[in-house]
C-alpha positions as CSV (number, residue, x, y, z in Angstrom):
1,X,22.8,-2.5,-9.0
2,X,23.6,0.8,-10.2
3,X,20.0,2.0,-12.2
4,X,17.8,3.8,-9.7
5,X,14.1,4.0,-9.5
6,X,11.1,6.3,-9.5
7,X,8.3,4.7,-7.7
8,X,6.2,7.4,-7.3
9,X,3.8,9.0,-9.4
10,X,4.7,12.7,-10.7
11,X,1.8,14.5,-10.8
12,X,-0.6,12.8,-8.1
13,X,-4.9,14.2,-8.5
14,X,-6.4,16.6,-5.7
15,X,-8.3,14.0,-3.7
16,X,-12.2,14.4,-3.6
17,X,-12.2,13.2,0.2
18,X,-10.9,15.5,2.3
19,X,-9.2,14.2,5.8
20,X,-10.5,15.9,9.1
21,X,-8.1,17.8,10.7
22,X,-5.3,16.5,12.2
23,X,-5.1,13.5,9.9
24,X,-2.1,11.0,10.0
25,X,-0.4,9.7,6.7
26,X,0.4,6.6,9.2
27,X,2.8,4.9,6.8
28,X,5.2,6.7,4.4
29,X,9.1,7.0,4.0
30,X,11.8,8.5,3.0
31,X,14.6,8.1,0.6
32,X,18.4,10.1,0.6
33,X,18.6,12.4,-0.2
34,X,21.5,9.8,-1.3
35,X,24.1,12.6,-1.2
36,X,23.5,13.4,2.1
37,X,22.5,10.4,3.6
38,X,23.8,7.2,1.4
39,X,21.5,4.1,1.3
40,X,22.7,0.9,2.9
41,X,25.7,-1.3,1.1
42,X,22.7,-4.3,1.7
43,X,19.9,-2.6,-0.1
44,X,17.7,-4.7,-2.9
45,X,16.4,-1.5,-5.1
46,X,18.3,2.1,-5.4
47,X,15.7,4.8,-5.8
48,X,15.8,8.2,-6.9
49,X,16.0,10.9,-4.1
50,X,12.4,11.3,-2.2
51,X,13.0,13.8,0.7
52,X,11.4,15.3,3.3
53,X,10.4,18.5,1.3
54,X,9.0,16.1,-1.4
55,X,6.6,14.0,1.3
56,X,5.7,17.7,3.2
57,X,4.3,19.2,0.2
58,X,2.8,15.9,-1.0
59,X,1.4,15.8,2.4
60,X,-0.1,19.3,2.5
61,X,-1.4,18.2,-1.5
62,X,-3.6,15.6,0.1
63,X,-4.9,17.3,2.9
64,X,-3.0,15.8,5.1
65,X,-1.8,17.5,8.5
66,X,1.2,14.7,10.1
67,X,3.4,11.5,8.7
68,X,4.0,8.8,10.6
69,X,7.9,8.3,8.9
70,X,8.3,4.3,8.5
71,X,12.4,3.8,8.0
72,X,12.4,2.5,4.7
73,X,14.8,-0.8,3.9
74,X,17.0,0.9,1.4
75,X,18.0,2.6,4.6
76,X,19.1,-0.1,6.5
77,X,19.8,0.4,10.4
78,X,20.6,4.4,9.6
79,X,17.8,6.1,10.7
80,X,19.4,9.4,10.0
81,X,17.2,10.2,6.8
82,X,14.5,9.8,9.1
83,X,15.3,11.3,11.7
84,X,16.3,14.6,9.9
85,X,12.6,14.7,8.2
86,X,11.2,14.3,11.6
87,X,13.6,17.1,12.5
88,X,12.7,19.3,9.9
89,X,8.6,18.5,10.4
90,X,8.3,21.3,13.4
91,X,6.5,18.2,14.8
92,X,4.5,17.3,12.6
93,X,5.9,13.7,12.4
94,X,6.6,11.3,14.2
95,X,8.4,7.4,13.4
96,X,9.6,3.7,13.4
97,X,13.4,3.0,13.5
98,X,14.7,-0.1,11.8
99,X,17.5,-0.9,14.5
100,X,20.3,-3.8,15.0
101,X,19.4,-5.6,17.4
102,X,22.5,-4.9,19.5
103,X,21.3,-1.2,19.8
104,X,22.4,1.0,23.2
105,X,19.7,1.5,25.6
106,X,21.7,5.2,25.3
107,X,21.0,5.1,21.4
108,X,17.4,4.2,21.9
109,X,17.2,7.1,24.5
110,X,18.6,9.1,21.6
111,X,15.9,8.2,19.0
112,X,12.9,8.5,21.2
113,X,14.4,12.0,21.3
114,X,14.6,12.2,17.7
115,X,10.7,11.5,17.4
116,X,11.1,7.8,17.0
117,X,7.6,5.5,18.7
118,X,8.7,2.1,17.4
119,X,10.8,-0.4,15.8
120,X,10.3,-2.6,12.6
121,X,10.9,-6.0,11.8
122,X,10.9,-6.9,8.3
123,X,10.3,-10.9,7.2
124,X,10.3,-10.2,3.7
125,X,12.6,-12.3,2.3
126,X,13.2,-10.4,-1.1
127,X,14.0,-7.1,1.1
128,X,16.0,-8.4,3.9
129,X,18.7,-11.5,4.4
130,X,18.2,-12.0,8.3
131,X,15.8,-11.5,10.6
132,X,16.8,-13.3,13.7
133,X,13.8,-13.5,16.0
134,X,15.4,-14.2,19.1
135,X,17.8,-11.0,18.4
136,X,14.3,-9.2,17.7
137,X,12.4,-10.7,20.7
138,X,15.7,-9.0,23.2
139,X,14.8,-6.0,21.9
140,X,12.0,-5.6,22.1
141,X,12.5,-6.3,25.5
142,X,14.6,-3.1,25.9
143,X,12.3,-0.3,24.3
144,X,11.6,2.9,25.5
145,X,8.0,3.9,27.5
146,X,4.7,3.7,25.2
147,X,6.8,2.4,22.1
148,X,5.8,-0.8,19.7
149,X,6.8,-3.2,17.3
150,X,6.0,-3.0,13.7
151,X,6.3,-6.4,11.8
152,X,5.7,-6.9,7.9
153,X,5.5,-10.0,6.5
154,X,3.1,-11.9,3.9
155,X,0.4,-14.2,4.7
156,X,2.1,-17.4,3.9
157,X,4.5,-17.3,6.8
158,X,1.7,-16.0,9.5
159,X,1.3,-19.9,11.2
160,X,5.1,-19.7,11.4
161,X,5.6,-16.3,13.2
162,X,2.7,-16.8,15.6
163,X,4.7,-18.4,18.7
164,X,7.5,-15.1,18.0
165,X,4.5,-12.4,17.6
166,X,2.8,-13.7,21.0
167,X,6.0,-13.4,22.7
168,X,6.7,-9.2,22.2
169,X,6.1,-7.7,25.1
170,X,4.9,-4.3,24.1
171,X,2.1,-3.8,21.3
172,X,2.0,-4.6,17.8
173,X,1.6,-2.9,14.5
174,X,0.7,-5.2,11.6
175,X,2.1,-3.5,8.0
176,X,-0.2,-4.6,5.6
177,X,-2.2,-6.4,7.3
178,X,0.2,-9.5,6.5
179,X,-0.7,-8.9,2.7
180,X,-3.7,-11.0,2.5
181,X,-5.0,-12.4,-0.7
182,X,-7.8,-9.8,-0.9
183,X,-9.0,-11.7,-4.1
184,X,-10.4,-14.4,-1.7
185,X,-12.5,-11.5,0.1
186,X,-13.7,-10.5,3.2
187,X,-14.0,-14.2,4.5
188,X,-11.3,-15.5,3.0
189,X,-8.5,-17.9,4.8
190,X,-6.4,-15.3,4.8
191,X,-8.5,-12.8,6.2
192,X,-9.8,-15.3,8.4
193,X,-6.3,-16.0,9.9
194,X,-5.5,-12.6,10.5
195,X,-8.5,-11.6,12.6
196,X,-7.6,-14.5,14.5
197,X,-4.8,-13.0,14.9
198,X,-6.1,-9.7,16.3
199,X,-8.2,-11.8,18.1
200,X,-5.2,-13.3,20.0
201,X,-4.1,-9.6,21.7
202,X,-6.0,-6.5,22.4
203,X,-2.9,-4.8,21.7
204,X,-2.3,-5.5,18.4
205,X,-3.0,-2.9,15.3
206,X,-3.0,-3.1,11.5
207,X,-2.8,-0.4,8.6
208,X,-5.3,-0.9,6.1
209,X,-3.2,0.0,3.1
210,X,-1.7,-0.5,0.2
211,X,-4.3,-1.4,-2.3
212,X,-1.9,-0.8,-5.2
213,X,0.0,-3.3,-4.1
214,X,-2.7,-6.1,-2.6
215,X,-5.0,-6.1,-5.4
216,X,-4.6,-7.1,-8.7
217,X,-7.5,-6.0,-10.5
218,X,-6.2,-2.3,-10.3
219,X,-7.1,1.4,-9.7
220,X,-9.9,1.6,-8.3
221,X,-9.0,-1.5,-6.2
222,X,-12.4,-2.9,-5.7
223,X,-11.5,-6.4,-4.3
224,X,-9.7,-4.3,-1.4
225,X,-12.2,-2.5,-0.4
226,X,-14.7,-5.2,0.1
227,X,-12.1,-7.5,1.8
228,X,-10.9,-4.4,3.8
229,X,-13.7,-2.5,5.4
230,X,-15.3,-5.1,7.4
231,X,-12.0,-5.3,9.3
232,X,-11.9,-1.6,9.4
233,X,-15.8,-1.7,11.0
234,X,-15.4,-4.3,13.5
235,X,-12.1,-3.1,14.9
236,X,-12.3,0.7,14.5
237,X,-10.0,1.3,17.2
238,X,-6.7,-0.7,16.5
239,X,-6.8,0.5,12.5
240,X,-4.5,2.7,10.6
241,X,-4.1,4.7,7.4
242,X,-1.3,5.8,5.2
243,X,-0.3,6.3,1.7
244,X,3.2,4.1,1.8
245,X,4.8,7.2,-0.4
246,X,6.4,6.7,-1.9
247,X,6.0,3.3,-2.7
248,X,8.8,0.8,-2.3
249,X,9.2,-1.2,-5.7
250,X,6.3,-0.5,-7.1
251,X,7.7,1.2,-10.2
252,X,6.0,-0.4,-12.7
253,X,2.6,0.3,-10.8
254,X,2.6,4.0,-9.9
255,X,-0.8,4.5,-7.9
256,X,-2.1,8.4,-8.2
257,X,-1.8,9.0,-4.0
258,X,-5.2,11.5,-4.7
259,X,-6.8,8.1,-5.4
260,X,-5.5,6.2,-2.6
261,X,-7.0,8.9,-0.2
262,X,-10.1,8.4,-2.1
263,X,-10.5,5.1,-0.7
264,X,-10.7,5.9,2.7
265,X,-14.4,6.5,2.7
266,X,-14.9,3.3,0.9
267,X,-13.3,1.8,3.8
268,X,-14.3,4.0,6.7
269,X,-17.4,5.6,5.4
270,X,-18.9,7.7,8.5
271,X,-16.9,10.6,9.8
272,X,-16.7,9.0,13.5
273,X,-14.8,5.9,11.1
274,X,-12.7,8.1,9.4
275,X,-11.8,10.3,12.6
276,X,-10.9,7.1,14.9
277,X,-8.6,5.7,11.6
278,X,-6.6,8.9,10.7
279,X,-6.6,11.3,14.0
280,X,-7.6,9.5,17.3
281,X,-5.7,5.8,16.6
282,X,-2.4,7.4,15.2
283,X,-3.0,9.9,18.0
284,X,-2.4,7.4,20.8
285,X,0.3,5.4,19.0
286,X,2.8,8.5,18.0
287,X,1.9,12.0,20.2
288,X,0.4,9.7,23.1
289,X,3.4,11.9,25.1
């Protein structure tokens, strides 16, 4: 693997919706740059160089005012790319570590100092060769005040993680949604599934994003937002936003991010919506301190 990628569109549109202030781009990352901080010996795509200066000024482009910095897996366990753009933020951002399970309690002090709220788990088998649940469950045993989990995984494998998602101790962030067929709409099985899931704890949250990736009709992602923004309405406090910039694999499907802000109001569409989803939930979760 030695070709790198560019998964992010180069000249993304002014957004006609414009965030209230304060508003969290709950889910982006960051990659290298590779000089400075090299990507992991395990990684399954090589991208070009996205920094921190890259995702500020994209950030202040969309009218955004914080990130919420999701480790990326190219990235492995070093959360040092990371870390640095949370250093460099003057606090405006805050993130999720990806973290071997053997981890320090002194080394999880460490990155709570660094700005760090929560820890990842990753079931995607195309991204990651392991992901030991009973490894995870320890850890998540050992965590830091006010911090949460953050799983990803697809649909499919939901029945299976069940017993292992009841079992974390602290609350839950839900990438994706657990990348529901949105074709099937807003009552479909695997929609249905997943509120049964949220259903299950009070404590568990979900980020309603990544249309470019869930639905296959395109830009302007229709399907999503009618499978999407009844979830968004009935549980308007445990719902998140963000762009995913700069979006993992997705090279050969670069989303303009002015459009994906554009469907926020298509998802939330009354301000007291829109202000729980990007300022008040990501609030609590990541500057609850």
């Amino acid at each position: 693997m030695s070709d790198r990628i560019v998964s992010w569109h180069s000249n993304p549109s002014k957004p006609r919706f414009v965030p209230p202030p304060g508003a969290v781009d709950a889910h982006c990352h960051i990659f290298g740059p590779m000089a400075e901080f090299p990507f992991s010996p395990k990684a399954k795509y090589l991208p070009e160089d996205a920094g921190a200066e890259q995702l500020f000024a994209l950030r202040d482009h969309l009218g955004f005012s914080r990130n919420v910095i999701v480790q990326a897996s190219c990235h492995g366990t070093d959360n040092a790319a990371t870390l640095d753009a949370i250093a460099k933020s003057e606090g405006k951002a805050r993130g999720v570590a990806v973290v071997d399970p053997a981890i320090s309690d002194v080394e999880l002090a460490a990155l709570h100092d660094g700005g760090i709220r929560g820890i990842r788990f990753n079931f995607l088998k195309r991204l990651v060769d392991d992901a030991p649940k009973d490894k995870f469950l320890e850890v998540s045993r050992r965590l830091p005040k006010d911090w949460h989990v953050v799983i990803y995984f697809e649909a499919d494998i939901l029945e299976e993680l069940w017993s292992f998602i009841d079992a974390i101790p602290v609350p839950l962030v839900i990438d994706h949604m657990g990348r529901p067929d949105v074709t099937q709409g807003s009552d479909g099985p695997d929609m249905r599934a997943f509120r049964r899931l949220l259903e299950s704890r009070e404590d568990i949250w979900f980020k309603a994003t990544c249309p470019d990736r869930l639905d296959p009709t395109g830009d302007p992602w229709n399907m999503f937002a009618d499978a999407v923004a009844p979830l968004v309405a009935d549980y308007p406090d445990r719902c998140l936003w963000g762009t995913d910039w700069p979006h993992p694999n997705m090279q050969d499907n670069l989303a303009d991010d002015g459009h994906l802000v554009d469907m926020i109001p298509r998802l939330a569409p009354t301000a007291d919506l829109q202000r729980r989803l990007l300022v008040d939930n990501p609030d609590r979760l990541y500057w609850g301190d």
